[in-house]
C-alpha positions in Angstrom: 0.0 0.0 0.0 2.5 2.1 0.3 4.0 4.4 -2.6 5.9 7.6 -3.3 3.4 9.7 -2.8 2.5 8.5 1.0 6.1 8.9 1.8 6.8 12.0 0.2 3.5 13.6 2.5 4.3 11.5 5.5 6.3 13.6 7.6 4.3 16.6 6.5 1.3 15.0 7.4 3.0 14.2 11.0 3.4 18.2 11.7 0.1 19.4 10.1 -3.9 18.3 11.0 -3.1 14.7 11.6 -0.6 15.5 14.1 -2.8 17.3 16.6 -4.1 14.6 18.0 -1.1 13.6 19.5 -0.5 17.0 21.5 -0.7 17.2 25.1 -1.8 13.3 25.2 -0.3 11.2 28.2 1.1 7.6 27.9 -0.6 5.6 28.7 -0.4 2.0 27.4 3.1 0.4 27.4 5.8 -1.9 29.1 7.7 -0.8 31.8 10.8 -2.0 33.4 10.4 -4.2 36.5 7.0 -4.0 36.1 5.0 -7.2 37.2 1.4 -6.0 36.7 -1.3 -5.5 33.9 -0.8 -1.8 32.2 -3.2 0.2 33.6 -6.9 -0.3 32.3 -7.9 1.9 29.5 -11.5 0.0 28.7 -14.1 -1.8 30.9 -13.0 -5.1 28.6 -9.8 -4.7 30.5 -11.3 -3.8 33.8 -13.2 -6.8 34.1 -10.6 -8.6 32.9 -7.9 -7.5 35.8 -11.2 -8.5 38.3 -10.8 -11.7 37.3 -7.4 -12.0 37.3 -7.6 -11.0 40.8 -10.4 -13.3 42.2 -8.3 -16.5 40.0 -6.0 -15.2 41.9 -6.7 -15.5 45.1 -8.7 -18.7 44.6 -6.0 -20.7 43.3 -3.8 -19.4 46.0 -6.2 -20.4 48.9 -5.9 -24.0 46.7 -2.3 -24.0 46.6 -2.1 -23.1 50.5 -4.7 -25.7 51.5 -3.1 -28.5 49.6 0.4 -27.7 50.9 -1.0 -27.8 54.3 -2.1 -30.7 53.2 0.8 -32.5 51.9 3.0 -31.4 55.2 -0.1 -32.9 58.0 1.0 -36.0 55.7 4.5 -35.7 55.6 4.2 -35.2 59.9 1.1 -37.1 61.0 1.8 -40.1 58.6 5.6 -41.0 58.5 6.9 -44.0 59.1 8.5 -43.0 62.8 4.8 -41.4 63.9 2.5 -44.1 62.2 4.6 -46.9 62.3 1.7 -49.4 61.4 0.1 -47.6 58.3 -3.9 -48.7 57.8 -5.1 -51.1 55.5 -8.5 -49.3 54.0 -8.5 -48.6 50.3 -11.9 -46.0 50.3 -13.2 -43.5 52.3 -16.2 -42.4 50.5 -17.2 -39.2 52.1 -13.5 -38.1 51.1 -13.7 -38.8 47.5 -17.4 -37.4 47.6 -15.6 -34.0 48.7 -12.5 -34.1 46.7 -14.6 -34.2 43.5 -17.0 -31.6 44.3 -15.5 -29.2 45.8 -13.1 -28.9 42.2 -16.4 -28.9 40.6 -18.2 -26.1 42.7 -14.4 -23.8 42.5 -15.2 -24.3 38.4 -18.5 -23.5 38.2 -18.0 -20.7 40.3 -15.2 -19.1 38.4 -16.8 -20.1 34.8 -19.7 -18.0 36.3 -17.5 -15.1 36.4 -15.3 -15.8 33.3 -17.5 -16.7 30.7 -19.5 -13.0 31.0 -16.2 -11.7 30.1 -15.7 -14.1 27.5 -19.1 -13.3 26.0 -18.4 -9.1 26.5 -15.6 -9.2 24.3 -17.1 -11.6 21.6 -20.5 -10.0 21.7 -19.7 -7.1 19.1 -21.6 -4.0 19.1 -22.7 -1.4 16.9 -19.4 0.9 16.0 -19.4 4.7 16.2 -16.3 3.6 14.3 -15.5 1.4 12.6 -11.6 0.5 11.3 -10.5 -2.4 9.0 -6.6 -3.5 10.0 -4.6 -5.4 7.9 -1.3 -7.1 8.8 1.1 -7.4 6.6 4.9 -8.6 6.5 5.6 -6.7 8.8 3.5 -3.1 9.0 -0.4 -2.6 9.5 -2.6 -1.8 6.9 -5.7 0.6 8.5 -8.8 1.7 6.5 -11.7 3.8 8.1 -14.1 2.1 6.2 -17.0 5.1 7.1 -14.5 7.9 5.7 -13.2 6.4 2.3 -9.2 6.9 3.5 -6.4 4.6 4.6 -3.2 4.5 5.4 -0.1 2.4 6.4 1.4 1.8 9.9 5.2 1.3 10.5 7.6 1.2 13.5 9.5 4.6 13.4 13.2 3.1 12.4 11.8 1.0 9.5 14.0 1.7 6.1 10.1 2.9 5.0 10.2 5.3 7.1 13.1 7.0 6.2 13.4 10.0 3.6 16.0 12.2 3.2 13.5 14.4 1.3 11.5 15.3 4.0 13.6 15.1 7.1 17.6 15.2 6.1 18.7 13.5 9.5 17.1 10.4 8.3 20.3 10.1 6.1 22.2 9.1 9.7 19.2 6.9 11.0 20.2 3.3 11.0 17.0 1.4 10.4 16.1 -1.0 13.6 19.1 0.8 15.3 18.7 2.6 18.6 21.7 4.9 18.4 21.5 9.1 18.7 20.2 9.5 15.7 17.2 7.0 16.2 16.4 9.0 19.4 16.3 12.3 17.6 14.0 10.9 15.2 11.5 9.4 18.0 11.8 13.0 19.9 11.1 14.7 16.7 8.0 12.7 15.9 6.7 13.3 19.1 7.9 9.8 21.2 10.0 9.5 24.2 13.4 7.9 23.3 11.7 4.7 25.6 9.4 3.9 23.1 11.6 2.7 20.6 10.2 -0.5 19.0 6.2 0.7 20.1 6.3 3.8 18.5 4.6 3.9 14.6 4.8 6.8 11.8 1.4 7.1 12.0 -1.1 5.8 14.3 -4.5 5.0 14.9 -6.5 7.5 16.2 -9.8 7.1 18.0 -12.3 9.4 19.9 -12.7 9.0 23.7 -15.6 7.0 25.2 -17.2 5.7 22.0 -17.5 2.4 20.5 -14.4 1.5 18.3 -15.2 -2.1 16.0 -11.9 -3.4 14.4 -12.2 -5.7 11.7 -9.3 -7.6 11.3 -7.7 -9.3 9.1 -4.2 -10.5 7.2 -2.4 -10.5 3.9 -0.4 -13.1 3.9 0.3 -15.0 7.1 -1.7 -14.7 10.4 -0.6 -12.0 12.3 -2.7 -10.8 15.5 -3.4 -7.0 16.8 -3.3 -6.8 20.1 -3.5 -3.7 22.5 -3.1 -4.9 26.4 -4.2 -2.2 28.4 -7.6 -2.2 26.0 -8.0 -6.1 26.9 -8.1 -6.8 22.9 -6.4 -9.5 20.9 -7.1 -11.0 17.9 -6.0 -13.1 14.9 -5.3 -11.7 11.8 -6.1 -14.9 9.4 -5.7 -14.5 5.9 -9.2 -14.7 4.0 -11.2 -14.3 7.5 -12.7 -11.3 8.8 -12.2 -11.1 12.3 -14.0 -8.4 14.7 -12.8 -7.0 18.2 -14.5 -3.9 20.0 -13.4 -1.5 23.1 -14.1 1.3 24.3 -11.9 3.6 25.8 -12.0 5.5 29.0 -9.1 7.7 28.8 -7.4 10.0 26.7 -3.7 8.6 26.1 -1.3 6.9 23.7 -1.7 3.0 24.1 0.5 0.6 22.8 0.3 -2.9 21.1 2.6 -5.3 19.1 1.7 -8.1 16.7 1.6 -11.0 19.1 1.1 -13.9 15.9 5.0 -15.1 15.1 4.9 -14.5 11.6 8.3 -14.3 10.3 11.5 -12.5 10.5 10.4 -9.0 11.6 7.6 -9.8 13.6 9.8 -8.3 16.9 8.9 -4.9 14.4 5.4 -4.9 13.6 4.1 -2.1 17.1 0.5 -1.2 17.4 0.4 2.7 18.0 -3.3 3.8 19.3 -3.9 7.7 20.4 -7.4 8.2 22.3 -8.0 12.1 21.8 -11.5 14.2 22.4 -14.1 14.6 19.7 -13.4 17.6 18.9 -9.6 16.5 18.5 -10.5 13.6 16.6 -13.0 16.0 14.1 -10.0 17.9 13.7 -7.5 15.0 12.9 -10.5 12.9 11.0 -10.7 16.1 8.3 -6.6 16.7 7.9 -6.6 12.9 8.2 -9.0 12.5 4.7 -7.4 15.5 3.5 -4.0 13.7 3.2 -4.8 10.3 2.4 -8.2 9.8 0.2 -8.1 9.2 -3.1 -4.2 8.5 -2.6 -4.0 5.5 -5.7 -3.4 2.4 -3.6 -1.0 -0.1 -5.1 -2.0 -3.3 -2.9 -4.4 -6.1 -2.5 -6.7 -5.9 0.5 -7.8 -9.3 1.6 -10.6 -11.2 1.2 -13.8 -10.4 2.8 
């Protein structure tokens, strides 16, 4: 999808209309070092989904505890110096009675908590927006299907992503490279140098607290768009039409990476997301067409 004409108006595009939307906007969404929780909620898919982490949580550690207790009033009470003369029975059916219901009550109880979720996520609503992704080897492929534009997503570092046209440092940029001259480049596209590998030349951008649908899909292998602090994942299978929702809570830049294995550069395929107002999205939605409809596309979406 990507030609001449996209690059040549890509970095222009970046500090005009389309750019806006990524002033003043907190991260939100990504790793951190040492960190050992979830990234903080930015949907209610991926509130509910940290509740149930938790209660899993505590359940199977109650388990775990009890069963080590357990094991050691064994290891003490049944040894061969304090029970010398071990008994004979094979059954005791009250204890077998328990030991398979109890499991089955500690299922039931949690399936009546997790499958909700499940259903949530699967049951797709109607989109205020709606936003066909495409994976390819190895960039993303987004269409706002109610708008009539499109455009390409690449890590910031990929050779694509370089044009000595438009910005003449990119002649020092090594592609995939974190050196000085990568960190200029994320600075001057409006990154912290930290977000190397998550940061995209241009992102998706969605208004706050309305209902995004994502049809997804792939090109060529399966590839799968995920955004962690949203809750979402899903396969991108060639041929397939796939559909994930959310709905976001909070103004921010979110992250995401392919998380399908799907060749060589799939470590460089980031997922950049930027939740702005409405009236910051209006803003960016008219620069947005603006720049890219009617651009002559030179690829082959996939099937339907």
């Amino acid at each position: 999808m990507k030609n001449a004409l996209m690059l040549s108006g890509l970095f222009a595009g970046l500090s005009s209309l389309p750019a806006m939307a990524q002033e003043a906007l907190e991260t939100i969404g990504k790793p951190t070092n040492g960190g050992l929780n979830f990234q903080p909620a930015g949907t209610e898919l991926a509130e509910g989904i940290h509740k149930l982490d938790w209660m899993i949580l505590v359940i199977i550690t109650v388990v775990c505890v009890f069963v080590a207790g357990l094991l050691l009033y064994a290891i003490v009470r049944f040894n061969r110096r304090a029970n010398p003369t071990p008994a004979a029975f094979t059954h005791h059916t009250p204890i077998e009675i328990a030991w398979t219901l109890i499991p089955i009550l500690v299922l039931v109880f949690i399936g009546s908590f997790s499958l909700p979720e499940l259903f949530r996520q699967q049951e797709i609503p109607k989109g205020d927006v709606t936003i066909k992704v495409t994976g390819y080897q190895w960039y993303w492929g987004y269409e706002y299907v109610d708008h009539g534009f499109g455009f390409e997503s690449y890590m910031l570092g990929n050779p694509s992503t370089l044009d000595e046209t438009v910005r003449a440092a990119d002649a020092d940029v090594t592609p995939f490279v974190l050196d000085d001259a990568m960190r200029a480049k994320l600075v001057d596209a409006g990154f912290n140098e930290d977000e190397f590998l998550l940061a995209t030349d241009t992102s998706v951008v969605v208004p706050v607290g309305k209902t995004i649908v994502m049809q997804v899909t792939g090109a060529d292998v399966i590839h799968s768009w995920t955004i962690p602090a949203f809750g979402v994942k899903q396969d991108a299978v060639p041929g397939r039409l796939a559909e994930l929702w959310f709905k976001a809570d909070k103004e921010g830049i979110y992250f995401g990476q392919c998380s399908e294995l799907c060749g060589k550069d799939h470590a460089y395929m980031p997922i950049t997301v930027k939740v702005v107002s409405q009236e910051a999205y209006d803003a960016w939605l008219q620069g947005a067409i603006d720049e890219y409809a009617g651009l002559p596309q030179s690829y082959q979406v996939a099937s339907n």
